[in-house]
C-alpha positions as CSV (number, residue, x, y, z in Angstrom):
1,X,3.9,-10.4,2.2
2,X,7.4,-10.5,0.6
3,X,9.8,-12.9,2.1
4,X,13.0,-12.1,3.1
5,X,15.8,-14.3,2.4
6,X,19.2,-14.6,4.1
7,X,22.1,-15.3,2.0
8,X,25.7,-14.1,1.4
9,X,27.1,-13.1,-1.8
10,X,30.5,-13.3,-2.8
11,X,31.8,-10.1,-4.5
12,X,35.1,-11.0,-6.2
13,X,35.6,-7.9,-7.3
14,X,36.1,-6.9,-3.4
15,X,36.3,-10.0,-1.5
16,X,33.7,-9.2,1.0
17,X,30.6,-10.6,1.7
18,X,27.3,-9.0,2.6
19,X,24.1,-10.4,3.7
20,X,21.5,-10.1,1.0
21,X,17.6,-9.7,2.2
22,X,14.6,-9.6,0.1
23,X,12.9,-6.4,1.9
24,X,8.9,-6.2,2.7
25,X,6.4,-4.1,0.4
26,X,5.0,-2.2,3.7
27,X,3.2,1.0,4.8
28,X,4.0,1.6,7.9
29,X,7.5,1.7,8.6
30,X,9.5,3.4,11.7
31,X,9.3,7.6,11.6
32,X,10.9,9.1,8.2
33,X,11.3,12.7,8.2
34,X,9.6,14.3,5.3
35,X,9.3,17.8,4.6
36,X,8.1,17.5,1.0
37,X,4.3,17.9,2.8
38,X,5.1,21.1,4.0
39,X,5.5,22.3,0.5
40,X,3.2,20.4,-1.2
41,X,-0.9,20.4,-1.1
42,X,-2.3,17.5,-2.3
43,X,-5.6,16.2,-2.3
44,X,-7.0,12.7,-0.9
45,X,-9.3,11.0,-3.4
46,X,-10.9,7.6,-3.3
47,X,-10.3,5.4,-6.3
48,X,-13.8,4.2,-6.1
49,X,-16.4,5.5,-8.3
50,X,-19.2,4.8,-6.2
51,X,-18.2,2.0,-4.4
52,X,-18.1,1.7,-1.0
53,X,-15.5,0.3,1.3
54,X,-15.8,-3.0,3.6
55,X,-13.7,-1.6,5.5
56,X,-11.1,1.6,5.6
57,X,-7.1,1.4,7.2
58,X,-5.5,4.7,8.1
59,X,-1.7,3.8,8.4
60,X,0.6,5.9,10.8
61,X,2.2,8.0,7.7
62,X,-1.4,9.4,6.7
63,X,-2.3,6.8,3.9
64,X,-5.6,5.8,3.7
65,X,-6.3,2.3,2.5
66,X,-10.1,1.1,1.3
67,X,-10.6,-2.4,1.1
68,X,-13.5,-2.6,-1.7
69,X,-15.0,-6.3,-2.6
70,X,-12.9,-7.7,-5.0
71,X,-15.1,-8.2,-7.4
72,X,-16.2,-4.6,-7.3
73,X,-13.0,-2.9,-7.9
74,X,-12.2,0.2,-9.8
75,X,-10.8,-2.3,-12.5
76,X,-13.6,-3.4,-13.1
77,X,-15.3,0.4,-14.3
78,X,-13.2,-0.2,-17.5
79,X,-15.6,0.0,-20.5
80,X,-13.5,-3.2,-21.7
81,X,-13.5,-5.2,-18.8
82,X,-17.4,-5.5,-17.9
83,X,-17.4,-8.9,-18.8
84,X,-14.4,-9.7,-17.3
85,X,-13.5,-13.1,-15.3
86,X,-11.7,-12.7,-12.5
87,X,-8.9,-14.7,-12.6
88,X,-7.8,-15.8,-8.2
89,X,-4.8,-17.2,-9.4
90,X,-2.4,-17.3,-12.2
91,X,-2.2,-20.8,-14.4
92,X,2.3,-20.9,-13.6
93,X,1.6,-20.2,-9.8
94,X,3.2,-23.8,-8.9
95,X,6.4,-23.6,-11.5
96,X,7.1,-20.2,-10.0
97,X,7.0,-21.6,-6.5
98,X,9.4,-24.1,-6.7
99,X,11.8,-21.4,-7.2
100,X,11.6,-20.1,-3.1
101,X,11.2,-23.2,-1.1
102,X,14.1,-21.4,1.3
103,X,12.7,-18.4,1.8
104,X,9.9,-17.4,4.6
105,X,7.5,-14.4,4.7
106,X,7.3,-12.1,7.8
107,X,4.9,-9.0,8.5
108,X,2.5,-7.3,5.9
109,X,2.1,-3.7,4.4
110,X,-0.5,-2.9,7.1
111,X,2.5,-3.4,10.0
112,X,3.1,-7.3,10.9
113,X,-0.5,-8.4,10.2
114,X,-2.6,-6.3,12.5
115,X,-4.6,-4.6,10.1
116,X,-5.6,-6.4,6.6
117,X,-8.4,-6.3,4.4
118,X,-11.2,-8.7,5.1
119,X,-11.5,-11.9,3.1
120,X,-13.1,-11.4,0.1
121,X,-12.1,-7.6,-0.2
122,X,-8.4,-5.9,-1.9
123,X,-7.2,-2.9,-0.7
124,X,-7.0,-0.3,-3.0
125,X,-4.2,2.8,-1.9
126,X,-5.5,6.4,-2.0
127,X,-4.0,9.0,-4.4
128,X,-2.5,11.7,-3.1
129,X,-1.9,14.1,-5.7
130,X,-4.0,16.5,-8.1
131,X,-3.1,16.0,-11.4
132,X,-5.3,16.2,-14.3
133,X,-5.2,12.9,-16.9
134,X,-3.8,14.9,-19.7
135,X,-0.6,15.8,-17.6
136,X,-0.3,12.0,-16.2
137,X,-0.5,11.0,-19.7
138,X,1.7,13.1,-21.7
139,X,4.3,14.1,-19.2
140,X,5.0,10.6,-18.3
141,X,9.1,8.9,-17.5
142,X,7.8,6.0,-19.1
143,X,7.4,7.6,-22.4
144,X,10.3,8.0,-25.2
145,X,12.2,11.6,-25.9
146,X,10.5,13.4,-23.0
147,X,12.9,17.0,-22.2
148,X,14.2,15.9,-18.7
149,X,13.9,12.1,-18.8
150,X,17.6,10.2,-18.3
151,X,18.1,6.6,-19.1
152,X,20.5,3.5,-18.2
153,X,18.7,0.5,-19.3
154,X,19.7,-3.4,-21.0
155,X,16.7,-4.5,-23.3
156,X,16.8,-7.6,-25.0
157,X,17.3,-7.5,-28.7
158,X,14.0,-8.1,-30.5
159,X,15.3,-10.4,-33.0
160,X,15.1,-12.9,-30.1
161,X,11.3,-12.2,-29.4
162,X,8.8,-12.9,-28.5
163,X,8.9,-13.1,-24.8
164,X,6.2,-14.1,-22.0
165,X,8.1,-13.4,-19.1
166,X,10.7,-11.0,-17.6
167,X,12.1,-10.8,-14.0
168,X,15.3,-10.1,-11.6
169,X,16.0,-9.7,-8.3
170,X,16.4,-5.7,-7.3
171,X,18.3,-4.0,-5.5
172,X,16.6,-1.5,-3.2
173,X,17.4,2.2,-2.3
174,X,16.3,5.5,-1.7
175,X,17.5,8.4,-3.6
176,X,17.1,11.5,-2.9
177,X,14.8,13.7,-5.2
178,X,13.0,17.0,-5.0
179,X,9.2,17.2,-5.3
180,X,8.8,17.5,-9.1
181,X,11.4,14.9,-9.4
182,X,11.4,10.8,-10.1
183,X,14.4,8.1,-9.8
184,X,13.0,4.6,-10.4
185,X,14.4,0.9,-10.9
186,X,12.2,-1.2,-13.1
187,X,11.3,-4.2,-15.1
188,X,9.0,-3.8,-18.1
189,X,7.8,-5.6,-21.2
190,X,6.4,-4.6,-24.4
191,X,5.2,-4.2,-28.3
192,X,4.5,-2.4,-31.2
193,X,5.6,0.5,-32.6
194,X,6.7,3.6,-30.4
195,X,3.9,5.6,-31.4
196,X,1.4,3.3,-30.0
197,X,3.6,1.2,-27.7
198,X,1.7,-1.5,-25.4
199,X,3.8,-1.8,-22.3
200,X,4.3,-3.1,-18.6
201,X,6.5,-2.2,-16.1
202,X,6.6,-3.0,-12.5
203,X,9.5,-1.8,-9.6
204,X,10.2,0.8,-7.3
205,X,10.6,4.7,-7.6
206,X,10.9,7.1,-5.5
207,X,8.2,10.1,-6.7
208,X,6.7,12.3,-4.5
209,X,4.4,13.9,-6.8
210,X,2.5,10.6,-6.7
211,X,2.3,9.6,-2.9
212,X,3.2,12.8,-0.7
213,X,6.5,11.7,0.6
214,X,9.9,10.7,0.0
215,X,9.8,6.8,0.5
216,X,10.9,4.0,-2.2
217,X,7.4,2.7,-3.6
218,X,6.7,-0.7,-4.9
219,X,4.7,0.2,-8.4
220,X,3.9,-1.0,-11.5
221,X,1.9,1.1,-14.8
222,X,0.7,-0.1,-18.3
223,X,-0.5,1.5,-21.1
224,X,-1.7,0.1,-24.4
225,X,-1.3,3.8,-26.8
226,X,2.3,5.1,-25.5
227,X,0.4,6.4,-22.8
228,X,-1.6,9.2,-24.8
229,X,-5.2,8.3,-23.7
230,X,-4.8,5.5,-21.7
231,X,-2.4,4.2,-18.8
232,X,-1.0,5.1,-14.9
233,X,0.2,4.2,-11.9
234,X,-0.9,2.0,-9.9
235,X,-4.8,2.2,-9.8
236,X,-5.2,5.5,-10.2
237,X,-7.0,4.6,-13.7
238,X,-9.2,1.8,-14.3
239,X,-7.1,-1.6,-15.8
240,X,-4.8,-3.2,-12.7
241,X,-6.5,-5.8,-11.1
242,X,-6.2,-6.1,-7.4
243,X,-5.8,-9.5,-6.1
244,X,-3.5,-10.2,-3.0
245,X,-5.4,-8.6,0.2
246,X,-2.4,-7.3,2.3
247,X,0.3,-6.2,-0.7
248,X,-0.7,-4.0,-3.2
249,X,0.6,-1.4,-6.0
250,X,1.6,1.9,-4.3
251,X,3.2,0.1,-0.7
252,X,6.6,1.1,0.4
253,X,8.9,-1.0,1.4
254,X,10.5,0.2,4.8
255,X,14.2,-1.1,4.3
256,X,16.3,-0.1,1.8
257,X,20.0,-0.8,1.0
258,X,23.3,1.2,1.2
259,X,26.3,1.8,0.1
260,X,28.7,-0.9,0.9
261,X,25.5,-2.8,2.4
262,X,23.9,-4.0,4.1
263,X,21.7,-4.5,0.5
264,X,17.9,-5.5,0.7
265,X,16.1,-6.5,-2.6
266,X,13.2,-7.6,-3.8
267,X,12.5,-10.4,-6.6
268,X,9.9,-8.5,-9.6
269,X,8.2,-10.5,-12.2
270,X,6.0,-9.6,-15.1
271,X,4.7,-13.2,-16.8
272,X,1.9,-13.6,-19.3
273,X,-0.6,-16.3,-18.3
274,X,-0.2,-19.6,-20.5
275,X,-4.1,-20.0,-20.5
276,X,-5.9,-16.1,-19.6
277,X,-2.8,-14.0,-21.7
278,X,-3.4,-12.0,-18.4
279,X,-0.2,-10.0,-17.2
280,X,0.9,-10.9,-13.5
281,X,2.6,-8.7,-11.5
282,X,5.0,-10.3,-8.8
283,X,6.8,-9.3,-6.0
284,X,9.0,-11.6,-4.2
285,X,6.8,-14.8,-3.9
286,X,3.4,-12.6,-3.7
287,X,0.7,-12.2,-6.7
288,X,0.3,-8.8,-6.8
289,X,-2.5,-8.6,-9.2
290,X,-2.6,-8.5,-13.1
291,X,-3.6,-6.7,-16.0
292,X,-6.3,-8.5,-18.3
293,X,-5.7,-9.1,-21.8
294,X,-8.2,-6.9,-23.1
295,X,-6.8,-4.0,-21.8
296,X,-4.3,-4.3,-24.6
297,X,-4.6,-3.8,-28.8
298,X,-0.7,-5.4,-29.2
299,X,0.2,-7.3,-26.4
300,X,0.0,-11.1,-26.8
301,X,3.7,-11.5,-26.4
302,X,6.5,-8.8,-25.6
303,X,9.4,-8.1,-28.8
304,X,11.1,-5.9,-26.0
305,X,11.3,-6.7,-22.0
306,X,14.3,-5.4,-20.0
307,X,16.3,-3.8,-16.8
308,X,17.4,-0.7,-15.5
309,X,16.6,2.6,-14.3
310,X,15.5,6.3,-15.5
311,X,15.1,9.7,-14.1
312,X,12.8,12.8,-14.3
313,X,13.4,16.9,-13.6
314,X,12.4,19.6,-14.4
315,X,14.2,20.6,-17.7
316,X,17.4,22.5,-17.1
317,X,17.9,21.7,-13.9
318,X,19.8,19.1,-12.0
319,X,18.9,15.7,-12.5
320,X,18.7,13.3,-9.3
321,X,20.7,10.4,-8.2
322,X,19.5,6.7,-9.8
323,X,19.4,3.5,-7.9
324,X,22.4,3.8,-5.4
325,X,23.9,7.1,-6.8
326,X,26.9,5.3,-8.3
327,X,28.0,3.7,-11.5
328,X,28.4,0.5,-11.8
329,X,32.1,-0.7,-10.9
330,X,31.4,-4.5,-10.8
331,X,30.9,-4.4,-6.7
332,X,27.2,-5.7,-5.8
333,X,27.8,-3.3,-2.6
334,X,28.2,-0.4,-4.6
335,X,25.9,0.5,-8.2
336,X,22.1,-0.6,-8.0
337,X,21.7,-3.6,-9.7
338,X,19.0,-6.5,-10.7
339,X,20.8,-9.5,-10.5
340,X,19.5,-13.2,-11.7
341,X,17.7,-11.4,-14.7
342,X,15.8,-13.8,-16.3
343,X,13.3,-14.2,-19.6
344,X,11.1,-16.8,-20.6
345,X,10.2,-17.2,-24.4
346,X,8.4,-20.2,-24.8
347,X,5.2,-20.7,-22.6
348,X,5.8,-24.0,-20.3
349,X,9.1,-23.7,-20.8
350,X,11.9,-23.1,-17.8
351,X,13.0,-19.3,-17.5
352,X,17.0,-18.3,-18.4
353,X,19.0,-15.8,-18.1
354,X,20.3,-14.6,-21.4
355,X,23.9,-14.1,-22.3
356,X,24.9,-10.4,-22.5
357,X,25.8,-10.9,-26.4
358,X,21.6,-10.9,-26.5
359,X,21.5,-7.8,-24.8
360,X,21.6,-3.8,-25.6
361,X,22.3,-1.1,-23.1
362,X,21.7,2.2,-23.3
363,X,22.5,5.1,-21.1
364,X,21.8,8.6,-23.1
365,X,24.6,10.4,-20.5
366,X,27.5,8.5,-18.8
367,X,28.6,11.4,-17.4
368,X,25.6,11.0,-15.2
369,X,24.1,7.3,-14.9
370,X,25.9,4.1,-16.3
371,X,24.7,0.6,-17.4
372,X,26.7,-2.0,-17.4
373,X,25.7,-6.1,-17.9
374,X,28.3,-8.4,-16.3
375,X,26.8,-12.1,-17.2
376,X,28.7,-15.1,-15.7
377,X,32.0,-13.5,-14.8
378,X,34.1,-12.8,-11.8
379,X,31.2,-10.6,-10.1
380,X,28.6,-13.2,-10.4
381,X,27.9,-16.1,-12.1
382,X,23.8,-16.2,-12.0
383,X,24.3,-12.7,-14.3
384,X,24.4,-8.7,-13.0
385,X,22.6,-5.8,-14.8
386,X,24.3,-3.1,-12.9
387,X,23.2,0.1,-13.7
388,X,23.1,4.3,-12.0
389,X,24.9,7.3,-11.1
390,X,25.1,10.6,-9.6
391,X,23.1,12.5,-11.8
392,X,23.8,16.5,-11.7
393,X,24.1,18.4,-15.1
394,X,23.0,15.7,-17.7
395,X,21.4,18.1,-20.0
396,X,17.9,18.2,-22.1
């Protein structure tokens, strides 16, 4: 469960207040409209390889959720993690906590705790899409210089590295995209050289190539090549390690903001282990799950972790609206933003947010998306990576 905390936010820049909620990672939520399915055919597979569910959960918008032993995972199918000890917990869980005392947890992603896995079991979220690994792989957002990708991203410079931790508080929307298309918010770290980048990222997109619909998806992916033989979404490949029982990669989450509010967000981590060097993923004040050291050939610290957003179409056409659809302007009601971003460099040692003179941005068309990183000033004092746009026309 993600909590939800209640809290108003001063906008100097407008002198209005809004209430601010941390939304839910769910999968059932109340009746969307989606015609995407009628257009699209996808096929249901299991993520299994032989293993046999406890116990299956067939949701009200067709997803089909095995809950699979946890030690028996499809994580575990990975030629490098067959010796693999699986780690419950992660070694920070009690620094982190301290940090949402205030806030309380309601419902699950199976609706309000009716339907979870059994103890002892993870679920693990059907893929509903045909694509072959080669095309997941090297036609991939996440990758550099690919014809149709848009960026609008702050990075950390690397002559502050190395770093052990990134994370922010999200803004949450739902853009609207055709079938072939993606617009995503995310967090990520990495290292090494492009060619063979290890990297991390967790957040939400909207992709409907990937789950069948039109909803904004809590997700995360790694990759330890620059995804040319290895890496996904999710688990639809061998490497992310299940571990909380009723939030998992690939929920929804069923309340998103708009413009002029009200605004829901999530809080997104991605900390390295002091102890395991494991990768936790974190959403609001949940362990997702991690990814185990040894999936990686260049990833005991991060020389790059940052915030923002990207796009994918279908070269030569339009390009879709990212994060709210509008640039940022300074308002917290109006551009998507991740606000609080913080970093961690030093394992054991308290998390910061960095001052902007630390920071790059990067957008590779402001005609079509913006970044902007407003740290300590009359919009917010905690720091605000404000960063999307329209999209339309914005080239190769």
């Amino acid at each position: 469960m993600l909590p939800i905390a209640a809290s108003m936010l001063h906008d100097a820049a407008s002198s209005m207040c809004f209430c601010v909620i941390a939304a839910t990672i769910a999968s059932i939520a109340l009746t969307i409209s989606i015609t995407l399915k009628e257009d699209l055919e996808f096929q249901t597979k299991p993520n299994l390889t032989n293993k046999t569910p406890i116990k299956t959960i067939y949701t009200e918008f067709e997803d089909i959720i095995d809950c699979i032993d946890i030690y028996k995972q499809p994580a575990f199918n990975h030629p490098l993690l067959k010796n693999h000890k699986l780690q419950i917990k992660p070694n920070f869980e009690n620094v982190i906590e301290k940090t949402f005392v205030n806030n309380s947890q309601i419902g699950s992603i199976f609706g309000f705790g009716k339907e979870e896995c059994p103890k002892g079991t993870v679920p693990i979220q059907r893929t509903k899409y045909d694509i072959s690994d080669e095309k997941l792989l090297n036609d991939h957002i996440l990758l550099k210089d690919i014809p149709g990708v848009h960026i609008a991203e702050i990075s950390m410079i690397q002559t502050y590295a190395p770093f052990y931790k990134v994370s922010g508080i999200s803004s949450l929307y739902n853009p609207k995209v055709e079938k072939d298309e993606i617009s995503m918010a995310h967090i990520w770290a990495e290292n090494g050289p492009v060619e063979s980048s290890n990297r991390i990222t967790t957040g939400w997109h909207v992709a409907p190539n990937i789950y069948g619909d039109a909803r904004t998806h809590f997700y995360t992916s790694w990759t330890s090549d620059n995804f040319k033989k290895t890496g996904c979404y999710n688990t639809a490949c061998r490497g992310f390690v299940q571990i909380d029982r009723k939030n998992f990669a690939g929920g929804y989450f069923p309340q998103v903001s708009t413009y002029g509010g009200p605004i829901y967000e999530a809080y997104l981590a991605i900390a390295q282990d002091p102890k395991t060097k494991n990768w936790w993923i974190r959403a609001g004040n949940v362990n997702i799950g991690y990814y185990p050291a040894a999936l990686f050939s260049n990833l005991g610290s991060a020389s790059i972790v940052g915030w923002g957003g990207r796009t994918k179409a279908k070269v030569g056409g339009l390009s879709p609206p990212m994060g709210s659809g509008h640039v940022p302007d300074g308002n917290k009601a109006h551009a998507s933003y991740f606000r609080s971003p913080k970093i961690n460099r030093a394992p054991g040692e308290p998390d910061y947010t960095p001052a902007n003179t630390r920071t790059g941005g990067f957008s590779d068309n402001t005609n079509c998306y913006g970044v902007y990183y407003y740290y300590k000033s009359d919009v917010s004092e905690e720091g605000v990576i404000q960063f999307g746009g329209p999209g339309g026309k914005c080239g190769v």
